[in-house]
Backbone and ligand atoms as CSV (ligand in chain L), in Angstrom:
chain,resi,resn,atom,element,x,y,z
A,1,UNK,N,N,92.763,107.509,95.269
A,1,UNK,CA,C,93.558,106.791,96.271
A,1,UNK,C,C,94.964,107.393,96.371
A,2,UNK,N,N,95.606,107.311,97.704
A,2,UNK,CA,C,97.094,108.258,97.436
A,2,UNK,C,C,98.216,106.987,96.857
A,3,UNK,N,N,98.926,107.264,97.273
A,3,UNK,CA,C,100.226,106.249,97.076
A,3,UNK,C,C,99.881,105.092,97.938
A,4,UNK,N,N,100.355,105.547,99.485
A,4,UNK,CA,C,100.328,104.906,100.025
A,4,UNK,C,C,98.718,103.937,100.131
A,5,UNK,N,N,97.693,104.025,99.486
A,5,UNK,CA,C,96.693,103.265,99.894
A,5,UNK,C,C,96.617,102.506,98.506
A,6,UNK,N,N,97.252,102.760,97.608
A,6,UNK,CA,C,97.268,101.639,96.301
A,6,UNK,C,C,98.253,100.837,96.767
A,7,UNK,N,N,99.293,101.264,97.271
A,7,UNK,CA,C,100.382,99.875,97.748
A,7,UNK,C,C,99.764,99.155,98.581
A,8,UNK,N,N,99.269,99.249,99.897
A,8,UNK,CA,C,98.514,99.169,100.799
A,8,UNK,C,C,97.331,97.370,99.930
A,9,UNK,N,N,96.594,98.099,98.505
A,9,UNK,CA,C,95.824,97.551,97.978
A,9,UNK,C,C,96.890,96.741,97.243
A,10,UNK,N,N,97.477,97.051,96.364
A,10,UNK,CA,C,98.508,95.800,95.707
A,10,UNK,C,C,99.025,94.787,96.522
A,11,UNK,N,N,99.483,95.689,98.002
A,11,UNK,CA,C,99.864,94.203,98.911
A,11,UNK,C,C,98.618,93.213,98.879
A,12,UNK,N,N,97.844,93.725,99.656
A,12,UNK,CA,C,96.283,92.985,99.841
A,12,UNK,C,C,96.067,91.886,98.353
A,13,UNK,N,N,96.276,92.498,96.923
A,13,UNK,CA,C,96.188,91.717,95.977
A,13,UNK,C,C,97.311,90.644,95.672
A,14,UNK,N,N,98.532,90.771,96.532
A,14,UNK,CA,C,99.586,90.027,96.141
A,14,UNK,C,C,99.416,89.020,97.186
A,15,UNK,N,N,98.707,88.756,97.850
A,15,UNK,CA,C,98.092,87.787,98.978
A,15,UNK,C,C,97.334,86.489,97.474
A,16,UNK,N,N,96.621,86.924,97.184
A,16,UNK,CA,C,96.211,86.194,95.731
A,16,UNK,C,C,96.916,85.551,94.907
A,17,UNK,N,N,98.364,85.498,95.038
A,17,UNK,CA,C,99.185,85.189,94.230
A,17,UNK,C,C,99.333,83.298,93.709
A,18,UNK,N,N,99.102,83.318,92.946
A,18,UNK,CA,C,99.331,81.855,92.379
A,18,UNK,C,C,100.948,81.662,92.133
A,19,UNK,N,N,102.015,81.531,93.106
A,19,UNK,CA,C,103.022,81.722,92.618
A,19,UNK,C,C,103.985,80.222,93.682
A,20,UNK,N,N,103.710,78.903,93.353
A,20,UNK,CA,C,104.042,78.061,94.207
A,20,UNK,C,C,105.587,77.712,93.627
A,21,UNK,N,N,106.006,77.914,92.775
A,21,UNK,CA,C,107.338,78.031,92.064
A,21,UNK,C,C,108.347,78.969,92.286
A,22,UNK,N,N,108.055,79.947,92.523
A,22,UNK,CA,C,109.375,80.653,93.129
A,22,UNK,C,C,108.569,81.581,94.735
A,23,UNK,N,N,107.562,81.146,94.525
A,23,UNK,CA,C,107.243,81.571,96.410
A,23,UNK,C,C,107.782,83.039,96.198
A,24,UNK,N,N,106.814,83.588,95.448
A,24,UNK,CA,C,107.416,85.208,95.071
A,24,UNK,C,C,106.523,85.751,94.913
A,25,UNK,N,N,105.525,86.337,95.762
A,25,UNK,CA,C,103.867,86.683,95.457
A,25,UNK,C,C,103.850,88.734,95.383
A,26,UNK,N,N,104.011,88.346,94.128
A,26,UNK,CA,C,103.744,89.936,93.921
A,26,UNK,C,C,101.980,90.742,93.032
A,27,UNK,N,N,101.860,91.357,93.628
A,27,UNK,CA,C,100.500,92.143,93.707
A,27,UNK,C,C,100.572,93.703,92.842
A,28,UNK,N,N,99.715,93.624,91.713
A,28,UNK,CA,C,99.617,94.996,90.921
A,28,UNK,C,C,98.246,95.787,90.920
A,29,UNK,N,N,98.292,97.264,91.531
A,29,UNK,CA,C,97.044,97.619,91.078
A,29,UNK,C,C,97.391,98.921,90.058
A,30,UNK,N,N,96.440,99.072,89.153
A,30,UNK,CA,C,96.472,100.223,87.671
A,30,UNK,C,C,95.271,101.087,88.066
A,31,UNK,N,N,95.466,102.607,87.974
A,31,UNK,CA,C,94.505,103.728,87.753
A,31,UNK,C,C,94.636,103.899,86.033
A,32,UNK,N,N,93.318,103.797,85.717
A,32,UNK,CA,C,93.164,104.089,84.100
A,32,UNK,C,C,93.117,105.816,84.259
A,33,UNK,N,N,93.095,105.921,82.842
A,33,UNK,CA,C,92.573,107.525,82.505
A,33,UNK,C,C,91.308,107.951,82.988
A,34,UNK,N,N,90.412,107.014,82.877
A,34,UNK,CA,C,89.178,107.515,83.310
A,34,UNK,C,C,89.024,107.211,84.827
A,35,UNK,N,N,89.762,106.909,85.654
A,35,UNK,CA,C,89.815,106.959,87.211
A,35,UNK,C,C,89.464,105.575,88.003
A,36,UNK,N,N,89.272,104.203,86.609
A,36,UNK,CA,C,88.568,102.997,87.278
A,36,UNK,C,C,89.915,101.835,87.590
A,37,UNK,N,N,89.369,101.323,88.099
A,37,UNK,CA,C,90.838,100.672,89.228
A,37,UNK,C,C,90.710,98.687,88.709
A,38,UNK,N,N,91.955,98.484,88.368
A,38,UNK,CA,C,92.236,97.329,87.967
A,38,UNK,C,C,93.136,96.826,88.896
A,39,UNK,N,N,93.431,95.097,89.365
A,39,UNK,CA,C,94.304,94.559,89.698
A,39,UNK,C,C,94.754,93.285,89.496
A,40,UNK,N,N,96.097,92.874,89.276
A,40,UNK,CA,C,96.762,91.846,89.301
A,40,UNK,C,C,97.423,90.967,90.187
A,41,UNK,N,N,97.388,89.675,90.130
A,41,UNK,CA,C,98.906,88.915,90.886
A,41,UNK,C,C,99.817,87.908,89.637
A,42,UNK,N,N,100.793,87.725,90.084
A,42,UNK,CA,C,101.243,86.939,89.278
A,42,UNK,C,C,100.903,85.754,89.828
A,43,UNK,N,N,100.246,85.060,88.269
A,43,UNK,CA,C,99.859,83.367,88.309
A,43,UNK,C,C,101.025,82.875,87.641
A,44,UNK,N,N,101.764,81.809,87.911
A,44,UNK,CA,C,102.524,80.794,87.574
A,44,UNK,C,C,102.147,79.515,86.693
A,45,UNK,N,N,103.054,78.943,86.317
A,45,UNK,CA,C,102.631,77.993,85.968
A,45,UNK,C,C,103.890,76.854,85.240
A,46,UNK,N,N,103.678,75.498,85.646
A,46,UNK,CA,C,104.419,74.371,85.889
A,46,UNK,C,C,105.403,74.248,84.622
A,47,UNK,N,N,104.625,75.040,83.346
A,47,UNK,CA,C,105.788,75.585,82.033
A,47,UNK,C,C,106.246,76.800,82.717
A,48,UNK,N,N,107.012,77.234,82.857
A,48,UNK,CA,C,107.664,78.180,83.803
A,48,UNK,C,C,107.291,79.418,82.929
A,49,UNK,N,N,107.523,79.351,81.767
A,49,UNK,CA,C,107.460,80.599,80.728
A,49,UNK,C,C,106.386,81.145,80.327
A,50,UNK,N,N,105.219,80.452,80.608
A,50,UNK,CA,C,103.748,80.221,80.664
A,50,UNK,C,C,103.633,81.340,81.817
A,51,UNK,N,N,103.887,81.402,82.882
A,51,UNK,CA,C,104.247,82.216,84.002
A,51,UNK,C,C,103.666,83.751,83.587
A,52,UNK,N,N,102.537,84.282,84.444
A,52,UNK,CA,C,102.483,85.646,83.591
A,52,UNK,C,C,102.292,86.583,85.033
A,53,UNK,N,N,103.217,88.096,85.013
A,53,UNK,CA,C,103.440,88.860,85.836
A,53,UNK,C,C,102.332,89.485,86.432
A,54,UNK,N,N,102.264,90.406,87.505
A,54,UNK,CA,C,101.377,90.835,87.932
A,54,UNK,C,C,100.683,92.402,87.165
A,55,UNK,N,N,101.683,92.585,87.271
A,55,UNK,CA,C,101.274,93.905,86.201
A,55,UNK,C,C,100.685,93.695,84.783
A,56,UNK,N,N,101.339,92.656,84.353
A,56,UNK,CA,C,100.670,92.474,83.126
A,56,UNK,C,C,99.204,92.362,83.298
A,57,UNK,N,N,99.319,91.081,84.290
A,57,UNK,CA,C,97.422,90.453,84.547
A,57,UNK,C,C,96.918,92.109,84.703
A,58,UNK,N,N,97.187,92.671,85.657
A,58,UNK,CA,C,96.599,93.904,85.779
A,58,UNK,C,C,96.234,94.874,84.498
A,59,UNK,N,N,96.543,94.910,83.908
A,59,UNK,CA,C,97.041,95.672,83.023
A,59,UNK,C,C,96.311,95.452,81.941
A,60,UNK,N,N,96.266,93.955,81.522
A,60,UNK,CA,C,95.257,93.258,80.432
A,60,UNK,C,C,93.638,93.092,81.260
A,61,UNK,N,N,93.682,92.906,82.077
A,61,UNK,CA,C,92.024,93.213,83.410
A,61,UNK,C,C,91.400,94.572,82.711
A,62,UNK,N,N,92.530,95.751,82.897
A,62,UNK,CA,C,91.740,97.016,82.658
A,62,UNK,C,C,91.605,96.826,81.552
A,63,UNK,N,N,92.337,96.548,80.749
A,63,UNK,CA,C,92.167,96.686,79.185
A,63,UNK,C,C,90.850,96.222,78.494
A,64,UNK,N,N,91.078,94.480,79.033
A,64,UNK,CA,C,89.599,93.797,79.033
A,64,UNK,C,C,88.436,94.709,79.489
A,65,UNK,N,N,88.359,95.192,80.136
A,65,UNK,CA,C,87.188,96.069,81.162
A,65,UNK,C,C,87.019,97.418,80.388
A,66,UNK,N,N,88.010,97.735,79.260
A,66,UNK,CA,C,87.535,99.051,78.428
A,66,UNK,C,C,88.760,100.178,78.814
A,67,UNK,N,N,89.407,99.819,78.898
A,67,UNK,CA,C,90.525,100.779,79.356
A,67,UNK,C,C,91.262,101.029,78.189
A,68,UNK,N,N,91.815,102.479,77.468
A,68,UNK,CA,C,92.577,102.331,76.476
A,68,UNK,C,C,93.793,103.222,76.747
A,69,UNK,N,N,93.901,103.596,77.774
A,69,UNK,CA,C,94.778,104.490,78.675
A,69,UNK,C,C,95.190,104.093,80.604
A,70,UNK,N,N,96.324,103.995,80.639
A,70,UNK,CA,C,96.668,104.053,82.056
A,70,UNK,C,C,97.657,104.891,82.313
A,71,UNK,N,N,97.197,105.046,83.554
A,71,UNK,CA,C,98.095,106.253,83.908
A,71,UNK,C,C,98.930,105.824,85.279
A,72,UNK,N,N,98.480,105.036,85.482
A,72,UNK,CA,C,99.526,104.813,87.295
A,72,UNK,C,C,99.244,103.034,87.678
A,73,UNK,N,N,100.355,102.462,88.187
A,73,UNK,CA,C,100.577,101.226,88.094
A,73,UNK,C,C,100.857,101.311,89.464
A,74,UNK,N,N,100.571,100.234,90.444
A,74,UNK,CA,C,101.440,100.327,91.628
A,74,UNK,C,C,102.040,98.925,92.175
A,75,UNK,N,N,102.874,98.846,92.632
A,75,UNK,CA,C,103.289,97.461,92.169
A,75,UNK,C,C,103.980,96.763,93.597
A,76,UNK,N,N,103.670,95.751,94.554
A,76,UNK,CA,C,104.196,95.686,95.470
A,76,UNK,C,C,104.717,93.976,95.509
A,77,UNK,N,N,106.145,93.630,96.077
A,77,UNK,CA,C,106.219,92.284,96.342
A,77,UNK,C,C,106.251,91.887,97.958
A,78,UNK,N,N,105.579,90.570,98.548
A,78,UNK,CA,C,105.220,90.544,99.351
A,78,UNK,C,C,106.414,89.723,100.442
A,79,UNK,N,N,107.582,89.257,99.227
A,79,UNK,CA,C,108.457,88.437,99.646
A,79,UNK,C,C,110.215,89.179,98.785
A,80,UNK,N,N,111.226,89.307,100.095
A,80,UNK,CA,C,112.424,89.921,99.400
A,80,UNK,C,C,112.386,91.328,99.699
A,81,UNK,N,N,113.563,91.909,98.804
A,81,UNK,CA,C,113.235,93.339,98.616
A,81,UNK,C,C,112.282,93.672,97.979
A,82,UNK,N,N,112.212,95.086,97.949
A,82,UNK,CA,C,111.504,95.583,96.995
A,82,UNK,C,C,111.622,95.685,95.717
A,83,UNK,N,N,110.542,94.903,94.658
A,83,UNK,CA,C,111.077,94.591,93.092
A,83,UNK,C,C,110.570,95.843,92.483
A,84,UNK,N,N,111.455,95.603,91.386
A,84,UNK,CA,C,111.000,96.560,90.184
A,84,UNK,C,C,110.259,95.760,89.007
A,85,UNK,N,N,109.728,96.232,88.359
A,85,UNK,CA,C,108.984,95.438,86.761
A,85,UNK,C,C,109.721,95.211,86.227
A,86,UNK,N,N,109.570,93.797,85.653
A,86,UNK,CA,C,110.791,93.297,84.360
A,86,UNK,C,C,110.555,93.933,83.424
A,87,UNK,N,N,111.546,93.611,82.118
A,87,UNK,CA,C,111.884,94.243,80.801
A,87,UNK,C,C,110.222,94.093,80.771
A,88,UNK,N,N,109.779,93.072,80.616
A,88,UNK,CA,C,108.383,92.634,79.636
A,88,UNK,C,C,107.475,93.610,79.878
A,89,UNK,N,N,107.187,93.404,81.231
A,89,UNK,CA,C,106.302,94.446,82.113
A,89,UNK,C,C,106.143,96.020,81.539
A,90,UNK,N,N,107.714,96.419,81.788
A,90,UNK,CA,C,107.909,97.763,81.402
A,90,UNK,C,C,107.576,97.853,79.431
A,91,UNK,N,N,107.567,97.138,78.878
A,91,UNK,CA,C,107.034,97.418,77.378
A,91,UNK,C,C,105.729,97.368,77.682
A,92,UNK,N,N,104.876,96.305,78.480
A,92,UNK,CA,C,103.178,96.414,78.354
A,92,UNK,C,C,102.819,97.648,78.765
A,93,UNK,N,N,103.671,98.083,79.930
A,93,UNK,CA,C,103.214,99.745,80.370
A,93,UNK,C,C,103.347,100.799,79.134
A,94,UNK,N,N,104.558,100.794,78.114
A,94,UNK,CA,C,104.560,101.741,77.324
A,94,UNK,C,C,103.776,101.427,76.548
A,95,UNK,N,N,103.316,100.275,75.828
A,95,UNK,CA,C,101.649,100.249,75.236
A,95,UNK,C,C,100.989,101.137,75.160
A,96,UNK,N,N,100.373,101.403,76.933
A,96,UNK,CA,C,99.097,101.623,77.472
A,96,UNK,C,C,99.371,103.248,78.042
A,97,UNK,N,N,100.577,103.694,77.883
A,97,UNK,CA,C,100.605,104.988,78.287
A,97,UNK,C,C,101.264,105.261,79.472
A,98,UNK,N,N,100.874,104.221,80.574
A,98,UNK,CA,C,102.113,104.207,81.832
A,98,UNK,C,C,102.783,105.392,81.973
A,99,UNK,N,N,102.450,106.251,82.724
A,99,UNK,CA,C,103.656,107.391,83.072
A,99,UNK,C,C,104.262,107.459,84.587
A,100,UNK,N,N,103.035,106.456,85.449
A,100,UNK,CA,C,103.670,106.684,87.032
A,100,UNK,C,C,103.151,105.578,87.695
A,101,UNK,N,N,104.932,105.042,88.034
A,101,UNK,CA,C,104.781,103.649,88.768
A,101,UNK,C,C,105.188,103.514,89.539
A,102,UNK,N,N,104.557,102.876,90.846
A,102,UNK,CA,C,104.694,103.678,92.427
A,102,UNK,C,C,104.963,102.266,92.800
A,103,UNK,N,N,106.313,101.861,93.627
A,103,UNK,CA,C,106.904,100.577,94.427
A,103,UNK,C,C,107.533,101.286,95.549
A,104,UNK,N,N,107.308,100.019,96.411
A,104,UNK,CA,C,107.805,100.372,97.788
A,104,UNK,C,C,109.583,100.474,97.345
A,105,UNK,N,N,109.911,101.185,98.720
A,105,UNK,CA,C,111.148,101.364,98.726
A,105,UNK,C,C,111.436,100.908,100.173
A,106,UNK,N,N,112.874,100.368,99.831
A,106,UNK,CA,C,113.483,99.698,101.324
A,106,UNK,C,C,113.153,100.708,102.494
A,107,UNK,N,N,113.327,102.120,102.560
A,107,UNK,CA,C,113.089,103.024,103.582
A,107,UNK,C,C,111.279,103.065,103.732
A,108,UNK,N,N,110.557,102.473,102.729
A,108,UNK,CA,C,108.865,102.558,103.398
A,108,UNK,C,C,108.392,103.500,102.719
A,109,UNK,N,N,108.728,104.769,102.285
A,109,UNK,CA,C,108.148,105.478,101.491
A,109,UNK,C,C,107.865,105.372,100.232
A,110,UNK,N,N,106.705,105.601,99.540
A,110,UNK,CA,C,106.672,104.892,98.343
A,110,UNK,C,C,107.545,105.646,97.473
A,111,UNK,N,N,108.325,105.121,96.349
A,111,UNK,CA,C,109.129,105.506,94.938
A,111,UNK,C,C,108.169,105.448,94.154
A,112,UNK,N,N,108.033,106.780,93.377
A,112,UNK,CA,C,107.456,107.073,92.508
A,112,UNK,C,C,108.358,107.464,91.071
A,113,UNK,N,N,108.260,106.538,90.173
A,113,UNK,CA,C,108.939,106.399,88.422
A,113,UNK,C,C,108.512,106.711,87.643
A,114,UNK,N,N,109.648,107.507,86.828
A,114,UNK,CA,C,108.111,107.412,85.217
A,114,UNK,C,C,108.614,106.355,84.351
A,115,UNK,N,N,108.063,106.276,83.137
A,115,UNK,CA,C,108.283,104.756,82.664
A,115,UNK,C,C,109.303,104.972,81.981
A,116,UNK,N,N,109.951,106.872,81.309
A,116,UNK,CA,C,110.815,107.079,80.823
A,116,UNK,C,C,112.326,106.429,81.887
A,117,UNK,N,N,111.948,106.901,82.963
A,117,UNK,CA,C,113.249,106.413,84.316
A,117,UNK,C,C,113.147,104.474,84.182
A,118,UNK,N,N,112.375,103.424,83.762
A,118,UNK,CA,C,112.511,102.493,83.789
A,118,UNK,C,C,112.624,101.827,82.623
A,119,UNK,N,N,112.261,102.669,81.545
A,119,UNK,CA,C,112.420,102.208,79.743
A,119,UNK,C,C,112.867,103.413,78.992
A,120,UNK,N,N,114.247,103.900,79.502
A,120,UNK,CA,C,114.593,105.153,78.300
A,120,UNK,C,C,114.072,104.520,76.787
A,121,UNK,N,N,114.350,105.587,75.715
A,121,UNK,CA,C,114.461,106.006,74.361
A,121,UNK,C,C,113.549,104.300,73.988
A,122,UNK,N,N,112.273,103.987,74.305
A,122,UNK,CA,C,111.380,103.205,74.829
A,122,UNK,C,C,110.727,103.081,72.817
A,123,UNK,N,N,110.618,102.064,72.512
A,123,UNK,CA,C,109.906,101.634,71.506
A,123,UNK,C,C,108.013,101.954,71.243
A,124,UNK,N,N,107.194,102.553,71.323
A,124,UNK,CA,C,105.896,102.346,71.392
A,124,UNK,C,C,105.072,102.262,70.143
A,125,UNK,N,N,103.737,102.196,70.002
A,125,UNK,CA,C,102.720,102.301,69.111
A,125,UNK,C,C,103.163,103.078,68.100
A,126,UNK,N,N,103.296,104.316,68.563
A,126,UNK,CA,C,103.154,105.692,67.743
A,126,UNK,C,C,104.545,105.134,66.448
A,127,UNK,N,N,104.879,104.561,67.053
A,127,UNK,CA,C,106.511,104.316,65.695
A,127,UNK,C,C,105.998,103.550,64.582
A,128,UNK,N,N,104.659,103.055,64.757
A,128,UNK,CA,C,104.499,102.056,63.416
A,128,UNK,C,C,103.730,102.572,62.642
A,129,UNK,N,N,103.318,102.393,61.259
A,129,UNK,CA,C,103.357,103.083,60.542
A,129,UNK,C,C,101.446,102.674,60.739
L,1,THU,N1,N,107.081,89.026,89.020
L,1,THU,C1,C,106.021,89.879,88.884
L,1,THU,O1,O,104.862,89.449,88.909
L,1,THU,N2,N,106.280,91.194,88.742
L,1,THU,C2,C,107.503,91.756,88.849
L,1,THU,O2,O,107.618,92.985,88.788
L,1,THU,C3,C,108.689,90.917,89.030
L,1,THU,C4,C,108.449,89.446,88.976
L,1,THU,C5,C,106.807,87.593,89.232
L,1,THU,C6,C,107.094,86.676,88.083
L,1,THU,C7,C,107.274,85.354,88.805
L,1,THU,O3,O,105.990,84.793,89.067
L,1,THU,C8,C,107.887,85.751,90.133
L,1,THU,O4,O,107.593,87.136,90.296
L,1,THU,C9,C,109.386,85.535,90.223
L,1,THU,O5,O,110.039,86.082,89.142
């Protein structure tokens, strides 16, 4: 899929959004290593903190499904500007390998990140003993 047709698909998934609390429906889709396609929305919930992101859901989908590698995240919000992944988000990506995360940009063309540009000098796996 190019850029533009995973955003395209994350919008389409951010339509799904369980998000009646801040009316903020954002949509994630993930390419694993092996080329199989996962997606998220963020579901909410009335404990606010309970609340879990779209990327994450995405993210834990592939994982569930056998994924032990991702390689591309794409991430679209359907309301506002264009968001970036929170702190949280950006650690589940360095987990899983995350190297390219594609969000719209105010001009329409997609922005393409690596996770180093959104989590410098980044904590991961490999540091524990
Ligand atoms: N949210 C996401 O799902 N992903 C992001 O990248 C930013 C924020 C959600 C969390 C919450 O449901 C709503 O957007 C407002 O913060």
């Amino acid at each position: 899929m190019t850029d533009i047709e995973l955003l395209k698909k994350a919008a389409e998934v951010a339509e799904r959004s369980y998000s009646p609390y801040s009316r903020f429906r954002v949509g994630a889709v993930v390419i694993t290593n092996d080329g199989s396609v996962a997606t998220g929305a963020n579901i909410e919930n009335a404990a606010f903190g309970a609340s879990i992101c779209a990327e994450a859901n995405a993210i834990t989908n592939a994982v569930s499904a056998g994924a032990t590698s991702i390689d591309t995240v794409a991430i679209v919000c359907l309301d506002g500007a264009p968001c970036t992944p929170c702190g949280n988000c950006r650690q589940i990506m360095r987990e899983f390998g995350v190297d390219r995360i594609i969000l719209r940009s105010e001009g329409g063309d997609p922005l393409v990140l690596s996770l180093e540009d959104l989590l410098p000098m980044s904590f991961g796996p490999e540091a524990l003993p």
